[in-house]
BALUM-911438 format. One line per field, with one value per residue: x, z, y of N, C-alpha, C in turn; residue number from 1; residue in one letter. Coordinates in steps of 0.02 Angstrom, whole numbers, plus 32768, in hexadecimal, padded with zeros to 4 digits. Last residue first. Layout:
BEGIN
n_u <- (X ...) $
n_w <- (Z ...) $
n_v <- (Y ...) $
ca_u <- (X ...) $
ca_w <- (Z ...) $
ca_v <- (Y ...) $
c_u <- (X ...) $
c_w <- (Z ...) $
c_v <- (Y ...) $
k <- (NUM ...) $
r <- (a ...) $
***
This chain:
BEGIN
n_u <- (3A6D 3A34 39AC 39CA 39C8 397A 39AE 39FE 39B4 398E 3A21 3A25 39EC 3A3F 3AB5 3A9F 3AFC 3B1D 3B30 3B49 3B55 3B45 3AF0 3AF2 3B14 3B02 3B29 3B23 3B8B 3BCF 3C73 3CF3 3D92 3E04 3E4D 3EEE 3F53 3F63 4018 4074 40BC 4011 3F7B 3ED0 3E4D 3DA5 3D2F 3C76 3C0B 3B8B 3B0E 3ACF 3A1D 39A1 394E 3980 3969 39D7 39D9 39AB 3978 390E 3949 395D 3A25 3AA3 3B31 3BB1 3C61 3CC8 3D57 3DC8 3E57 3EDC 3F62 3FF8 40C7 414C 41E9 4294) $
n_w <- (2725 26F8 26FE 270B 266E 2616 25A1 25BD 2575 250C 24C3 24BD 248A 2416 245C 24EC 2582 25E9 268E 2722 27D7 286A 28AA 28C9 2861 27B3 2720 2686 2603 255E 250E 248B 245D 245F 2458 245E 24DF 258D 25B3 25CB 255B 2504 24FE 24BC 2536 252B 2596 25CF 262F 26AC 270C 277F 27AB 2835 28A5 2886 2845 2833 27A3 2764 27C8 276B 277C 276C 276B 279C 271C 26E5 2712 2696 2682 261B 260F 257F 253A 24FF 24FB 2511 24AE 24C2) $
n_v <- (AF3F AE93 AE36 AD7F AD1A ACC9 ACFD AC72 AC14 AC3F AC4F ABC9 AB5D AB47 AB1E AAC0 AAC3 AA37 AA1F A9CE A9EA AA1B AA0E AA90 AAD4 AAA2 AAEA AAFF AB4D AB4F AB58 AB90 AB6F ABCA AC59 AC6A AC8D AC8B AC47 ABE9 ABE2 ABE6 AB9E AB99 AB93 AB8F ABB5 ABBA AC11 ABE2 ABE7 AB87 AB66 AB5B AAEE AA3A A9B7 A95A A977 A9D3 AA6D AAE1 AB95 AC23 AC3C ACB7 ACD0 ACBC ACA4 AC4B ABF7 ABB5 AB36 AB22 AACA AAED AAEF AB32 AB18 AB25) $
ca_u <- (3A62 3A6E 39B4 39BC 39F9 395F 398D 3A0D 39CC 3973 39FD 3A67 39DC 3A15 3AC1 3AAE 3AC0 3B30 3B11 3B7C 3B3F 3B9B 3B05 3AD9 3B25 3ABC 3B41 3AFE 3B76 3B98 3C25 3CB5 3D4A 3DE7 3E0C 3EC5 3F4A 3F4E 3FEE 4032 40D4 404D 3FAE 3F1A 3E81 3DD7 3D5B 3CC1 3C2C 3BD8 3B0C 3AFF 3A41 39D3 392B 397D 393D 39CA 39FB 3988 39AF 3918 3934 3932 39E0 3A6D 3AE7 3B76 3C15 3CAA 3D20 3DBF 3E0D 3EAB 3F1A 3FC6 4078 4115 41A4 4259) $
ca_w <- (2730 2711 26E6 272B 26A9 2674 25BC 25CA 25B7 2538 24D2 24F1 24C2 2402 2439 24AB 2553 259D 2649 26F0 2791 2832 28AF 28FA 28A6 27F5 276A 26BB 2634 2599 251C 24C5 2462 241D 2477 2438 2496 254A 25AC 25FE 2594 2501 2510 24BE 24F6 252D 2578 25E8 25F0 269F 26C0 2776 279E 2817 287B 28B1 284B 2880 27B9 2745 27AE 27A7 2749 279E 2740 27A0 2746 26B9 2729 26C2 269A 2655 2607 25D2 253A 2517 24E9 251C 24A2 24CD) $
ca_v <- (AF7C AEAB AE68 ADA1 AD14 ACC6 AD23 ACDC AC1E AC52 AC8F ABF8 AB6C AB62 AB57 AAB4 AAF3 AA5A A9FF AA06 A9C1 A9F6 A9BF AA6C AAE7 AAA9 AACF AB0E AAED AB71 AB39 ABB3 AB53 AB94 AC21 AC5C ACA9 AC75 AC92 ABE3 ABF3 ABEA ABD6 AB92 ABCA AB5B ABCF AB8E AC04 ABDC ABE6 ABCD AB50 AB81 AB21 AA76 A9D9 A974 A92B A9AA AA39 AAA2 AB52 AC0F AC34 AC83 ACF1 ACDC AC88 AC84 ABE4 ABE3 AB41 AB1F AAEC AABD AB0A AB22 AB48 AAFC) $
c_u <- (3AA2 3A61 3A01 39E1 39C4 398B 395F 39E2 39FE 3967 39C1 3A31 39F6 39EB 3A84 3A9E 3AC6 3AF1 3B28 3B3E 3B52 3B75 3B3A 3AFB 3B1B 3B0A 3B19 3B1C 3B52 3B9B 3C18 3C8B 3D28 3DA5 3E15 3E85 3F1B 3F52 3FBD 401A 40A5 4077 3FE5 3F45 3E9F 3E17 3D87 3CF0 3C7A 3BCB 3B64 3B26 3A91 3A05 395C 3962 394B 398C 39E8 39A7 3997 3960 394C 3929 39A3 3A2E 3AD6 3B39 3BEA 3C77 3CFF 3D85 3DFA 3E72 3EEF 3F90 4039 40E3 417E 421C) $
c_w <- (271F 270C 270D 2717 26CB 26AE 25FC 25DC 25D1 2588 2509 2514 24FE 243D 2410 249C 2507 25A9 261E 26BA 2769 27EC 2879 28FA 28DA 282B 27A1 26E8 265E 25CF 255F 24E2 24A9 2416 2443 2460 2470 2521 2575 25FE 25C3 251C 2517 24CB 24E8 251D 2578 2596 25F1 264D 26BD 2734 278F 27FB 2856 287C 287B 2888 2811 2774 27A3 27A4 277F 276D 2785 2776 2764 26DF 26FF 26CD 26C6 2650 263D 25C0 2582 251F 2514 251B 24DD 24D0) $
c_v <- (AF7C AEF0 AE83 ADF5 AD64 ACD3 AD0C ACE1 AC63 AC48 AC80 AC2C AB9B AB76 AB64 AB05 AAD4 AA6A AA49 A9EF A9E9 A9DF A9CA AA28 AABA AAB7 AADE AAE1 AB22 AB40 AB7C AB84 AB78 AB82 AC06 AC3E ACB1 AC9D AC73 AC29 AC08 AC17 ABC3 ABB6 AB9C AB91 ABAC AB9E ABF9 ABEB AC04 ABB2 AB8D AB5D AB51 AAA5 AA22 A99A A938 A94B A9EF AA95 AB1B ABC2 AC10 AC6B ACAB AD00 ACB6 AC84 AC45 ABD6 AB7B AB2F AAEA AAEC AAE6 AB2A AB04 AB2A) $
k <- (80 79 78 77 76 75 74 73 72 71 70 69 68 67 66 65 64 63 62 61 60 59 58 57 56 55 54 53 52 51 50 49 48 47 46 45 44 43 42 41 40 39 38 37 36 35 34 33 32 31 30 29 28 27 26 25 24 23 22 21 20 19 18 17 16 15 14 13 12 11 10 9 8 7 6 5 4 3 2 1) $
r <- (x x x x x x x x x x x x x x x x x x x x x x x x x x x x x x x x x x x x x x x x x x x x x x x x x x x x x x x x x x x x x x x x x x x x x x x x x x x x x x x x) $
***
């Protein structure tokens, strides 16, 4: 018996100084969410990359569309 299927990882990116568009708090936390496929619960393959911003406050989730990645980076905070 082969097992297969697909997950999702999730890594945090930084804080951004940006409203939240559903609570209005002052920071949103810029996630890039990782689909794999894996097999015997090891992944193998990403399949699919998105972005989401997640306010802390009220839980809200929205999509980066992919022409708005870069300049939402570049409001991530200089790393040393």
């Amino acid at each position: 018996m082969i097992i297969f299927g697909f997950r999702r990882r999730g890594k945090r990116l930084g804080v951004i100084a940006l409203p939240c568009r559903n609570c209005a708090s002052g920071q949103l936390v810029l996630h890039k969410m990782t689909r794999w496929f894996t097999l015997f619960f090891i992944p193998i393959i990403p399949v699919s990359v998105r972005h989401v911003t997640v306010c802390p406050n009220c839980k809200a989730q929205r999509d980066v569309p992919r022409d708005q990645l870069e300049h939402v980076k570049s409001l991530l905070p200089a790393t040393s």
